[in-house]
PQR file of N, CA, C, O and H, with PARSE charges and radii, in Angstrom:
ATOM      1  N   UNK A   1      29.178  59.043  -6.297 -0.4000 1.5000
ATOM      2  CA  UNK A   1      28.911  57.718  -5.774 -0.0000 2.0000
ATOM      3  C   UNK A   1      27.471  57.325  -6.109  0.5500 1.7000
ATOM      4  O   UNK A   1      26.654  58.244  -6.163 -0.5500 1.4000
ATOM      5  N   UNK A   2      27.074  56.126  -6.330 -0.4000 1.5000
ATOM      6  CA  UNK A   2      25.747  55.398  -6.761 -0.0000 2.0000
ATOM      7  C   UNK A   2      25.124  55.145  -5.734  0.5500 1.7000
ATOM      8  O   UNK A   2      25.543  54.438  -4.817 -0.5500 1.4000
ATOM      9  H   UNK A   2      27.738  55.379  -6.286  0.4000 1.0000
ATOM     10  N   UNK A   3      23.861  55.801  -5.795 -0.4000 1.5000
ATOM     11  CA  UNK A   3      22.850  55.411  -4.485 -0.0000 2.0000
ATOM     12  C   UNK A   3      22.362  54.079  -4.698  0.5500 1.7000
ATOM     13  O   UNK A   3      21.572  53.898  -5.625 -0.5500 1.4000
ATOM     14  H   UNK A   3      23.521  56.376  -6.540  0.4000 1.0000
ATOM     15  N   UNK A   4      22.814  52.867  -3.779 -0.4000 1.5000
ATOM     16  CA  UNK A   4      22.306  51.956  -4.518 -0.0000 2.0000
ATOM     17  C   UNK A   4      20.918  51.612  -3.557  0.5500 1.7000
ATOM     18  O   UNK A   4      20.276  50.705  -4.087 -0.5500 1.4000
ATOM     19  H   UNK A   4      23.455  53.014  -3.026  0.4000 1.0000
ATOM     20  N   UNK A   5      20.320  52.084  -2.333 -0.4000 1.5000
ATOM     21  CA  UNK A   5      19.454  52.589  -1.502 -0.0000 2.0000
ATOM     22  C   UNK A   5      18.315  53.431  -2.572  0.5500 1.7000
ATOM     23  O   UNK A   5      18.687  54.498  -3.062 -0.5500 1.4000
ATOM     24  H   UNK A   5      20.842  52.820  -1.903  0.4000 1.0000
ATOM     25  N   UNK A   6      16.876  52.872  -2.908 -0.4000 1.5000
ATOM     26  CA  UNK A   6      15.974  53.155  -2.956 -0.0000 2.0000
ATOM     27  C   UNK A   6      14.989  53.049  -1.790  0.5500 1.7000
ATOM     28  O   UNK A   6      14.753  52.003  -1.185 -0.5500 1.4000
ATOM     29  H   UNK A   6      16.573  52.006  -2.510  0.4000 1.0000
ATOM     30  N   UNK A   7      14.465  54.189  -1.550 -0.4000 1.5000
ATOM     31  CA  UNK A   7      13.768  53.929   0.029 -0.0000 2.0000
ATOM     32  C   UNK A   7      12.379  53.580  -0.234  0.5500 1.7000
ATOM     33  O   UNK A   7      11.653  53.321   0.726 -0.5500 1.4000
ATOM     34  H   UNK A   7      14.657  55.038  -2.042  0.4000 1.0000
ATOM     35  N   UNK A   8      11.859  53.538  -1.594 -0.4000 1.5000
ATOM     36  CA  UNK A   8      10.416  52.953  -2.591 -0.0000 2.0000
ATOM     37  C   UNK A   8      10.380  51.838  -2.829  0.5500 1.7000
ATOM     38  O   UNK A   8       9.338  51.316  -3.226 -0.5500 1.4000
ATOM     39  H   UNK A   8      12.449  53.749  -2.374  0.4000 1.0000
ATOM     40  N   UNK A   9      11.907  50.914  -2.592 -0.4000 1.5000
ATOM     41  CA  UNK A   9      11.643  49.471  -2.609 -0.0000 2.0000
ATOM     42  C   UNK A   9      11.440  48.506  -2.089  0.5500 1.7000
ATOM     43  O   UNK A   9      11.494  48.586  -0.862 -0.5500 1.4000
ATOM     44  H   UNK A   9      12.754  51.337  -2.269  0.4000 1.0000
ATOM     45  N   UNK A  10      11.121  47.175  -2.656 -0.4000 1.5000
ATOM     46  CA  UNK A  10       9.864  46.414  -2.122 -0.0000 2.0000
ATOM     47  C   UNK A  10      11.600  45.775  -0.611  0.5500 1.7000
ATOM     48  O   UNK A  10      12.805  45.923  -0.408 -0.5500 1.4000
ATOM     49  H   UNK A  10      11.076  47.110  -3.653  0.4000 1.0000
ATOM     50  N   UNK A  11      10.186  45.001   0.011 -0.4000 1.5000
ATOM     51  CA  UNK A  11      11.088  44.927   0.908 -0.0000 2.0000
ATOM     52  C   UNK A  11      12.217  43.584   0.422  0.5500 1.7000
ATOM     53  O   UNK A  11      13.343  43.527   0.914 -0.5500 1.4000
ATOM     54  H   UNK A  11       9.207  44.881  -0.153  0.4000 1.0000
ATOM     55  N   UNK A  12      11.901  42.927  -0.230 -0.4000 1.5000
ATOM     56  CA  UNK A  12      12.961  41.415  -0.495 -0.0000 2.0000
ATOM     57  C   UNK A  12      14.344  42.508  -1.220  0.5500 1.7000
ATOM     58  O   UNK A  12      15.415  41.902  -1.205 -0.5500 1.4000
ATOM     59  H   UNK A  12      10.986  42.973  -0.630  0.4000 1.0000
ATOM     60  N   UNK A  13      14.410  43.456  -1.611 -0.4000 1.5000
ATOM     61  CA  UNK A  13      15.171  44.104  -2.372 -0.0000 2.0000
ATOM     62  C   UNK A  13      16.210  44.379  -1.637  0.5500 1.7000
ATOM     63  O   UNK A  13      17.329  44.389  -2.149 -0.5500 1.4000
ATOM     64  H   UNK A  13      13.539  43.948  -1.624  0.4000 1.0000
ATOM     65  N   UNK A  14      15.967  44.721   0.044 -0.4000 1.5000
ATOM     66  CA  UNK A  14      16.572  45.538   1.102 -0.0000 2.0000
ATOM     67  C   UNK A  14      17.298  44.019   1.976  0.5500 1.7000
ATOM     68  O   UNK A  14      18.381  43.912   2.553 -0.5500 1.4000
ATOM     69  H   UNK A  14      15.058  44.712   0.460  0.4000 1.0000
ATOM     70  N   UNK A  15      16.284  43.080   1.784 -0.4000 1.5000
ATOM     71  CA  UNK A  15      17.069  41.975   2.173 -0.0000 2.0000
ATOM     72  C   UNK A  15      18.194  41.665   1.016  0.5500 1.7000
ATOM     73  O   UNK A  15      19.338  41.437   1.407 -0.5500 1.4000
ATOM     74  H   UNK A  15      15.405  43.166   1.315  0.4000 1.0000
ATOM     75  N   UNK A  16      17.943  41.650  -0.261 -0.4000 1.5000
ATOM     76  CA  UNK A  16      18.762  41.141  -1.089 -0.0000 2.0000
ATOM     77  C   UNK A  16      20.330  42.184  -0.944  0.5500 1.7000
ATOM     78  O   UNK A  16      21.518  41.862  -0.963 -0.5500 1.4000
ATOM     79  H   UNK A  16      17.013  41.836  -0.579  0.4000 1.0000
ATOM     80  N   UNK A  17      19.583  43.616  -0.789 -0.4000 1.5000
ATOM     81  CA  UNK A  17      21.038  44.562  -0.133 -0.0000 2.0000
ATOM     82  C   UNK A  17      22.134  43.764   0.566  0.5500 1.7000
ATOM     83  O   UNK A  17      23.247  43.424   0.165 -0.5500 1.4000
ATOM     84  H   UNK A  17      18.617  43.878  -0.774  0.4000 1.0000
ATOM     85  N   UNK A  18      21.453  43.545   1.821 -0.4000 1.5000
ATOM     86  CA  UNK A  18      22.299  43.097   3.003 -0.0000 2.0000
ATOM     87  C   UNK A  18      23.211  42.230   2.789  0.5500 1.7000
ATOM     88  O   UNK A  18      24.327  42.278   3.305 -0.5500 1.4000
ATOM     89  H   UNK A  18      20.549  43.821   2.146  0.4000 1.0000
ATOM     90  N   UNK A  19      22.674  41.040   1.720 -0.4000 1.5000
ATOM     91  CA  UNK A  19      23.149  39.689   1.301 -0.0000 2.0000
ATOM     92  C   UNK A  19      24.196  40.149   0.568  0.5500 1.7000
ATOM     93  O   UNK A  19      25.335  39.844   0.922 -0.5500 1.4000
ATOM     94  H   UNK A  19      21.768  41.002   1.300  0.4000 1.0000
ATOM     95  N   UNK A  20      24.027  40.792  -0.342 -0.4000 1.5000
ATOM     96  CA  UNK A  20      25.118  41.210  -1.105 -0.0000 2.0000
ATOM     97  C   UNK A  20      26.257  41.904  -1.051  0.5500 1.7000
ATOM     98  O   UNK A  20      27.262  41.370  -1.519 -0.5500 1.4000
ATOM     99  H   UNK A  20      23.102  41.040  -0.630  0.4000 1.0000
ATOM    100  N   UNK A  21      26.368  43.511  -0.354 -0.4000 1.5000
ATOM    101  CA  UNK A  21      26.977  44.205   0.010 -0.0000 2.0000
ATOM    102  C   UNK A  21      27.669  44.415   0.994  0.5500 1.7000
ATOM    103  O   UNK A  21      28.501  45.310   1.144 -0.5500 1.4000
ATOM    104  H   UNK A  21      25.552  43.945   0.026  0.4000 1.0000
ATOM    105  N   UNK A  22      27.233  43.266   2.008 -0.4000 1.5000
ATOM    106  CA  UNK A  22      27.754  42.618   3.487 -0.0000 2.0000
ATOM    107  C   UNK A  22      28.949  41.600   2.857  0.5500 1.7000
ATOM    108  O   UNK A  22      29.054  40.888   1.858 -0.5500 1.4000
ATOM    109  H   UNK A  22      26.558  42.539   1.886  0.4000 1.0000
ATOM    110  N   UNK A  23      29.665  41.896   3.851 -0.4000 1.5000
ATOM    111  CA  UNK A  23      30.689  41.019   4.118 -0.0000 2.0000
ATOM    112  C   UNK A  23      30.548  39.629   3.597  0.5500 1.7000
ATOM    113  O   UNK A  23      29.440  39.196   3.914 -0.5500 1.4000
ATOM    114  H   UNK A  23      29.580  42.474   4.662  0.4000 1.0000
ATOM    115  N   UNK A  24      31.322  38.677   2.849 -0.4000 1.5000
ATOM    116  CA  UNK A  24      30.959  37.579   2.969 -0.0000 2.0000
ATOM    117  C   UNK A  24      31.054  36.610   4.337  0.5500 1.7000
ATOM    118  O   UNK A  24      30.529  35.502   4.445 -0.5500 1.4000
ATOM    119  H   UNK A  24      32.223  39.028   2.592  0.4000 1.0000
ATOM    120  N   UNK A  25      31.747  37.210   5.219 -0.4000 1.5000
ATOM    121  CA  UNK A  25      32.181  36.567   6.772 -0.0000 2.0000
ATOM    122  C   UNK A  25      31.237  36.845   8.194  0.5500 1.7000
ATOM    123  O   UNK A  25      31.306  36.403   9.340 -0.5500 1.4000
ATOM    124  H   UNK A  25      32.174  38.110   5.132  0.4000 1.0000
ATOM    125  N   UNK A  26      30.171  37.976   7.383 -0.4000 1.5000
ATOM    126  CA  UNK A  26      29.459  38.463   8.755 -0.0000 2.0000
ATOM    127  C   UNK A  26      28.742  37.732   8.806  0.5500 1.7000
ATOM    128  O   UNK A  26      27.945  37.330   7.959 -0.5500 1.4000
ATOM    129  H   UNK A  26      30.115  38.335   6.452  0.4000 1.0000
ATOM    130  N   UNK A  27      29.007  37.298  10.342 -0.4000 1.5000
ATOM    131  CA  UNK A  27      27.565  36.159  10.812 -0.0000 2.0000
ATOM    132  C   UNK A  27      26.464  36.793  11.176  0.5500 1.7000
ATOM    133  O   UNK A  27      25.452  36.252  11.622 -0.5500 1.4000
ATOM    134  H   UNK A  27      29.655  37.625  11.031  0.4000 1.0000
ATOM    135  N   UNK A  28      26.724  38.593  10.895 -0.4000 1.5000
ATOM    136  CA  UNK A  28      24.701  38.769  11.119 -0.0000 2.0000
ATOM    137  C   UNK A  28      24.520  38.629  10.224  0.5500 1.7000
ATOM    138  O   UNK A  28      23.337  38.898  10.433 -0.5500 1.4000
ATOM    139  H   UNK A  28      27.545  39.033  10.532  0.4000 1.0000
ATOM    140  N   UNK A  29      24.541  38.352   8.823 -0.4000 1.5000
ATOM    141  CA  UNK A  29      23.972  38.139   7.416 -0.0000 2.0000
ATOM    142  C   UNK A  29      23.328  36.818   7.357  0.5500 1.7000
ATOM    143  O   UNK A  29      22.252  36.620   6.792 -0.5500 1.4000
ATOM    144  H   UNK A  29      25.502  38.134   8.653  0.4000 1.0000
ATOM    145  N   UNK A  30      24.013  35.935   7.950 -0.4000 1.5000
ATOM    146  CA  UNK A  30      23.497  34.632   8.299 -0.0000 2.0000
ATOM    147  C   UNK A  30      22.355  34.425   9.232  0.5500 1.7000
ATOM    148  O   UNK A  30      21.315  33.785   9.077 -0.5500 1.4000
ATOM    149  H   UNK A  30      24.887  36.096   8.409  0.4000 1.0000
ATOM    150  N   UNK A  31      22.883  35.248  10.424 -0.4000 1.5000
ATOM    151  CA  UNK A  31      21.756  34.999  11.843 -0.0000 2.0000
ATOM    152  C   UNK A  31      20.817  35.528  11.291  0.5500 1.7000
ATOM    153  O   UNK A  31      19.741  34.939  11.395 -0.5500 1.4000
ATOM    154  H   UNK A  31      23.728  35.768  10.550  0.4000 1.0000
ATOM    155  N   UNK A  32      20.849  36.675  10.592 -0.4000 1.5000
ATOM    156  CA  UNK A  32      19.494  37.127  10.433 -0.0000 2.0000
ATOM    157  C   UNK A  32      18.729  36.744   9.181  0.5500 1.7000
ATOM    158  O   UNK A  32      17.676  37.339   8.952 -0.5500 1.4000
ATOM    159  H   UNK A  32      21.723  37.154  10.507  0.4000 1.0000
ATOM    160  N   UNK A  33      19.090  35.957   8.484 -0.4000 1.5000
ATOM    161  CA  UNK A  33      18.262  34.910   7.575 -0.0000 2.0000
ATOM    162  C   UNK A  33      17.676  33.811   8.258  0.5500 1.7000
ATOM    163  O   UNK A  33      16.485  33.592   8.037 -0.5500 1.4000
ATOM    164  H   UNK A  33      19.945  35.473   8.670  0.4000 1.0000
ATOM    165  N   UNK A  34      18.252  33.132   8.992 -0.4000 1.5000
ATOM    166  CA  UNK A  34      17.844  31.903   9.658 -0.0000 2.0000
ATOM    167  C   UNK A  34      17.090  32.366  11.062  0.5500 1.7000
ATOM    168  O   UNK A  34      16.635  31.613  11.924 -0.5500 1.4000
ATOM    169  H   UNK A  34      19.220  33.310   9.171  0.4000 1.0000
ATOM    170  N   UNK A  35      17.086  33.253  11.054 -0.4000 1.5000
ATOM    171  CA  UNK A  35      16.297  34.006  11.996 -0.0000 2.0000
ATOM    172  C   UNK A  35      14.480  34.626  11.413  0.5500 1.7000
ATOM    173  O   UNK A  35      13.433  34.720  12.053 -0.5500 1.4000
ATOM    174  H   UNK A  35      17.455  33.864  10.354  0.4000 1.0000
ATOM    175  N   UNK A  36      14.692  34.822  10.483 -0.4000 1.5000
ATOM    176  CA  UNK A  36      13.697  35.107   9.497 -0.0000 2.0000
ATOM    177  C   UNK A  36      12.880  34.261   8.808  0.5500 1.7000
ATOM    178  O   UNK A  36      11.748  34.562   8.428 -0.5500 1.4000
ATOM    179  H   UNK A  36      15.543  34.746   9.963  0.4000 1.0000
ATOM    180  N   UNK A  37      13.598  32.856   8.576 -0.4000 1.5000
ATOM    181  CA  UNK A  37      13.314  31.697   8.166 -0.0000 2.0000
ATOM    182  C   UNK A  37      12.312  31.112   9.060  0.5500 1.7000
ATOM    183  O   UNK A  37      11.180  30.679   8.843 -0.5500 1.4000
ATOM    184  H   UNK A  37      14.518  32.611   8.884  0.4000 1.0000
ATOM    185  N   UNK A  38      13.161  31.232  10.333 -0.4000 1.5000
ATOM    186  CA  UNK A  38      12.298  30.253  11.864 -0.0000 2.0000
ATOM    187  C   UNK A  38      11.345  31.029  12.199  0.5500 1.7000
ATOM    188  O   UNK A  38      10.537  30.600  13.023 -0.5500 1.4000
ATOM    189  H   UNK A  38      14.080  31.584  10.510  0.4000 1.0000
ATOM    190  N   UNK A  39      11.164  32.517  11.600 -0.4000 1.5000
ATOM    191  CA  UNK A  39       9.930  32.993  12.168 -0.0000 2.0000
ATOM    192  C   UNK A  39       8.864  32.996  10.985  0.5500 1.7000
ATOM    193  O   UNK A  39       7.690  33.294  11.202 -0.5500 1.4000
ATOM    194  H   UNK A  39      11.821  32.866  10.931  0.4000 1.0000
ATOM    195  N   UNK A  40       9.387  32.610   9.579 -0.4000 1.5000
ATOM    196  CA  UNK A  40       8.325  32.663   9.004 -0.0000 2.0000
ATOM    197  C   UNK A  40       7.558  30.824   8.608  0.5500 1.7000
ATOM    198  O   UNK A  40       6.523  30.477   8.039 -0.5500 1.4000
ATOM    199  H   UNK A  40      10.341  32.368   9.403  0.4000 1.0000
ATOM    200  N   UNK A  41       8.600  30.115   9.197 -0.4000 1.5000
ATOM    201  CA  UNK A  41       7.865  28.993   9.510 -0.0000 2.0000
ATOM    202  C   UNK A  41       6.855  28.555  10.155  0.5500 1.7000
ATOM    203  O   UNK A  41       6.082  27.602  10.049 -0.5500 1.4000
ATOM    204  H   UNK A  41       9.441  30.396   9.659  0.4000 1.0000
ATOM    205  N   UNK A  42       7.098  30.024  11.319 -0.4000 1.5000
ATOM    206  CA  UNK A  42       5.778  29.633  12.364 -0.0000 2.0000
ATOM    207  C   UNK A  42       4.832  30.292  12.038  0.5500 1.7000
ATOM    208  O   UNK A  42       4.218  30.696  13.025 -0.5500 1.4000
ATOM    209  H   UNK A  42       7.725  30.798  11.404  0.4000 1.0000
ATOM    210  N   UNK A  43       4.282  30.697  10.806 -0.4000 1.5000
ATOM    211  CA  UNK A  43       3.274  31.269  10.374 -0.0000 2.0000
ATOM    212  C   UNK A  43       3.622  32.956  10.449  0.5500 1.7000
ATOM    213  O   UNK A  43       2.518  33.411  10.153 -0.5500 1.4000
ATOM    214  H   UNK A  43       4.781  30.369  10.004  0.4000 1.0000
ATOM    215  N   UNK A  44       4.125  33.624  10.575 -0.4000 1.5000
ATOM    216  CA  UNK A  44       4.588  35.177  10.531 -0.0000 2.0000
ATOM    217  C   UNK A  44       4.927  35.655   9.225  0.5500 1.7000
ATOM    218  O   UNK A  44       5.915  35.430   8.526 -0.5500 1.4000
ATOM    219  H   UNK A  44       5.022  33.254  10.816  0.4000 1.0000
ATOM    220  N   UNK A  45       3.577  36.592   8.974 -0.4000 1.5000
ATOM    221  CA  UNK A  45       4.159  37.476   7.545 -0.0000 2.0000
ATOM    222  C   UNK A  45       4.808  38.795   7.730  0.5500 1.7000
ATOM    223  O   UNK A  45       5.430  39.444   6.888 -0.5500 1.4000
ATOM    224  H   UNK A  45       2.774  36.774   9.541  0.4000 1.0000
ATOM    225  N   UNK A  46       4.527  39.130   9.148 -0.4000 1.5000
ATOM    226  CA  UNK A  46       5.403  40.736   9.765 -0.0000 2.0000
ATOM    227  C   UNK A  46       6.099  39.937  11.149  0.5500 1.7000
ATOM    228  O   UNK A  46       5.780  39.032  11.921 -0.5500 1.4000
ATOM    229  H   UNK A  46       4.022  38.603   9.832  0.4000 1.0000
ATOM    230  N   UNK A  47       7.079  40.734  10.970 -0.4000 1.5000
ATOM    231  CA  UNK A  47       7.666  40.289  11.938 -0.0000 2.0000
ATOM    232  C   UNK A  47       8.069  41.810  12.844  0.5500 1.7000
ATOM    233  O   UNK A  47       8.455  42.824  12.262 -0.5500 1.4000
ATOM    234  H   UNK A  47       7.338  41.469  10.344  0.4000 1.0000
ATOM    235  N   UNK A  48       7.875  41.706  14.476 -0.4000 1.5000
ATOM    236  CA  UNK A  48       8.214  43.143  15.172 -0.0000 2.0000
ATOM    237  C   UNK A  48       9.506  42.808  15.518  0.5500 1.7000
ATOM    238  O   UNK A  48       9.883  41.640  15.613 -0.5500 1.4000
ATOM    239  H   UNK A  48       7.562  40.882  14.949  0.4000 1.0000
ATOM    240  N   UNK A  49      10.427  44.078  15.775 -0.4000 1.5000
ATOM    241  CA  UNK A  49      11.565  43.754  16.476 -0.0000 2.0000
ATOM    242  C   UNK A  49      12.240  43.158  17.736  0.5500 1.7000
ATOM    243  O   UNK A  49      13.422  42.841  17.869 -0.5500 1.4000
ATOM    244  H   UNK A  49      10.121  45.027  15.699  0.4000 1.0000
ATOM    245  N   UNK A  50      11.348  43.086  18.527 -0.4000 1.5000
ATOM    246  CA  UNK A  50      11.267  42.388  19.599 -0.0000 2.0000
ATOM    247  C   UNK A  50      11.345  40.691  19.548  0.5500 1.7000
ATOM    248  O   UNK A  50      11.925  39.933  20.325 -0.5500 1.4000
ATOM    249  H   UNK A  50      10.388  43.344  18.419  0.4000 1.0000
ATOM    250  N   UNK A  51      10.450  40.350  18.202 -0.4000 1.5000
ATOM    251  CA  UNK A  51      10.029  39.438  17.765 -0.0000 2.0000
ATOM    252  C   UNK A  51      11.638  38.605  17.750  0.5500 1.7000
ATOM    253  O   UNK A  51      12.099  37.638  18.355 -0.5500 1.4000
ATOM    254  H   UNK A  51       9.978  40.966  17.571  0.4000 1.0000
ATOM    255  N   UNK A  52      12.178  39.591  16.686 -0.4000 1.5000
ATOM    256  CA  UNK A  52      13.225  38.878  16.069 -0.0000 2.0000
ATOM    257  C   UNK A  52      14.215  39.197  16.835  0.5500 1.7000
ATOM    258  O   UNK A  52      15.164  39.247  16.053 -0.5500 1.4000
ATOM    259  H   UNK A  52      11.804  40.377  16.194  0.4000 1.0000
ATOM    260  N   UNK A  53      14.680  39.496  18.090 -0.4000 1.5000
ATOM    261  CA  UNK A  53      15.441  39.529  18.794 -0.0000 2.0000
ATOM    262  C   UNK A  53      15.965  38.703  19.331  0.5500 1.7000
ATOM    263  O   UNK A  53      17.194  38.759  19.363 -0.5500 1.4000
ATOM    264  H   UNK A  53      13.909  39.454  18.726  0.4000 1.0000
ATOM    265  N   UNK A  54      15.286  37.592  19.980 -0.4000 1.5000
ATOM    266  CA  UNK A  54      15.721  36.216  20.431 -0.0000 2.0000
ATOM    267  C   UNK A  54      16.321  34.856  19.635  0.5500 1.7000
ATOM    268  O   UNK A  54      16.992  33.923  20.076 -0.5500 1.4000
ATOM    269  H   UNK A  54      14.287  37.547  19.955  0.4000 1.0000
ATOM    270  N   UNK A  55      15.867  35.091  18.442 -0.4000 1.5000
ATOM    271  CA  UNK A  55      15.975  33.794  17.413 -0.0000 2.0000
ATOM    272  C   UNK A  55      17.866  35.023  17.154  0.5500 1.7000
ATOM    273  O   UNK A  55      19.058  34.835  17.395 -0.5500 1.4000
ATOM    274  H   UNK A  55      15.322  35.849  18.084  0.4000 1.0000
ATOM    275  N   UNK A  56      17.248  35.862  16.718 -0.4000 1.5000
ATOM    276  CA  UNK A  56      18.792  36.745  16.107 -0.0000 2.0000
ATOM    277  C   UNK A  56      20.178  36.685  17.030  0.5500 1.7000
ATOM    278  O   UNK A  56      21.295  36.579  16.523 -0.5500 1.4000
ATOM    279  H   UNK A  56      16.280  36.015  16.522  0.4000 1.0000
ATOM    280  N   UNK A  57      19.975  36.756  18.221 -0.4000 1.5000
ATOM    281  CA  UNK A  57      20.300  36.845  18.968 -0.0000 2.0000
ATOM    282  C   UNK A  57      21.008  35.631  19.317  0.5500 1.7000
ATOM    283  O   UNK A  57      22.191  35.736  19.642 -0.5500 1.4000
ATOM    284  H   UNK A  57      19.068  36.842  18.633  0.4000 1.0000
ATOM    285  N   UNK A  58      20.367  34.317  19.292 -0.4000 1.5000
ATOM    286  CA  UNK A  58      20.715  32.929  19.785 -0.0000 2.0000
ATOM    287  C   UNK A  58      21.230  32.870  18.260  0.5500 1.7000
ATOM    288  O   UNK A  58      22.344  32.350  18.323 -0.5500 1.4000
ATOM    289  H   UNK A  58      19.406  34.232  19.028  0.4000 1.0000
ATOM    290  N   UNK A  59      20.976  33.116  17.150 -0.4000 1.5000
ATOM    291  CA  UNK A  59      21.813  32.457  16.215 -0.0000 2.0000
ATOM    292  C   UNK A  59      23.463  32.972  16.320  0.5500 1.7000
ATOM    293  O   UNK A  59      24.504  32.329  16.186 -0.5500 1.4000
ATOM    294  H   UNK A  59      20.071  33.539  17.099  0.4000 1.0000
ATOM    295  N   UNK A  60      23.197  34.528  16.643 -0.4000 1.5000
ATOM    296  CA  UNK A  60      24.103  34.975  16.533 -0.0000 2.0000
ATOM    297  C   UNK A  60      25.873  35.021  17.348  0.5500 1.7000
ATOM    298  O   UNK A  60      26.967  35.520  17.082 -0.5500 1.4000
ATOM    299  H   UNK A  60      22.351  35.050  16.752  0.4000 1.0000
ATOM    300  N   UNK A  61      25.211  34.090  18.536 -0.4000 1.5000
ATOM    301  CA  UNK A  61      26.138  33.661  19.247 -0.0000 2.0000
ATOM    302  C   UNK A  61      25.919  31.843  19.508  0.5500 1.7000
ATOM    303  O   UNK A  61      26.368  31.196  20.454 -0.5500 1.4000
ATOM    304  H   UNK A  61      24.323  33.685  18.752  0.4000 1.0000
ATOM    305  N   UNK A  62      25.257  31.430  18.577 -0.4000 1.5000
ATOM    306  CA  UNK A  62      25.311  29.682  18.098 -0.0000 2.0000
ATOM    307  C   UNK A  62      24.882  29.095  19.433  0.5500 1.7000
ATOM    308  O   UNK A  62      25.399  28.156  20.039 -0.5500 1.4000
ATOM    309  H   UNK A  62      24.892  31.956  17.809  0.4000 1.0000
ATOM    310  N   UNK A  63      23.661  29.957  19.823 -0.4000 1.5000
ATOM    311  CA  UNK A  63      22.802  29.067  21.048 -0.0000 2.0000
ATOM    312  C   UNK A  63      21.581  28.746  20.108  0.5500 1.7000
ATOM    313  O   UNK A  63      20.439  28.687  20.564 -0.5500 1.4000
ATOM    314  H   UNK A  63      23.241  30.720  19.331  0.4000 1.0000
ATOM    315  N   UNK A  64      21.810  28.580  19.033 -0.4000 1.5000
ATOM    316  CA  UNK A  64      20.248  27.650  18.066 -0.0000 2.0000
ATOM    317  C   UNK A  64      19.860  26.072  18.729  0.5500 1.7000
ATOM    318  O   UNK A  64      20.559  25.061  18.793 -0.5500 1.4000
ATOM    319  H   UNK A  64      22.738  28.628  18.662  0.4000 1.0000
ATOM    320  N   UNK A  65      19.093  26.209  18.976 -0.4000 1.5000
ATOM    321  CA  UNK A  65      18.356  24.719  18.588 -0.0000 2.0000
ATOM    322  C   UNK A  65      18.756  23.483  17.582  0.5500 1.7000
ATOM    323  O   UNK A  65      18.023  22.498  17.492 -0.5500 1.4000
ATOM    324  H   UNK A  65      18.525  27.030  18.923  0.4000 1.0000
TER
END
């Protein structure tokens, strides 16, 4: 089987994983883009997990804004 997991790569690579190899139907693939989006709008170049818990969270059950 093909490791397609490099643990040396940059991080957009690990997002581009998710996008791809995920489901086309999973709505965390979604929540957690638009979740990522709204936090890097507000000026955030790291984001903590805590951080992204609430935006992920409300997308993920369509309590967004």
């Amino acid at each position: 089987m093909v490791n397609y997991v490099n643990h040396n790569s940059p991080l957009d690579v690990y997002f581009r994983s998710i996008i791809l190899f995920g489901r086309n139907v999973a709505s965390y693939k979604f929540s957690l883009a638009l979740s990522l989006l709204e936090l890097v709008s507000q000026g955030k170049s790291e984001i903590r997990m805590d951080e992204l818990a609430i935006p992920y969270s409300n997308y993920l059950l369509c309590r967004n804004s």
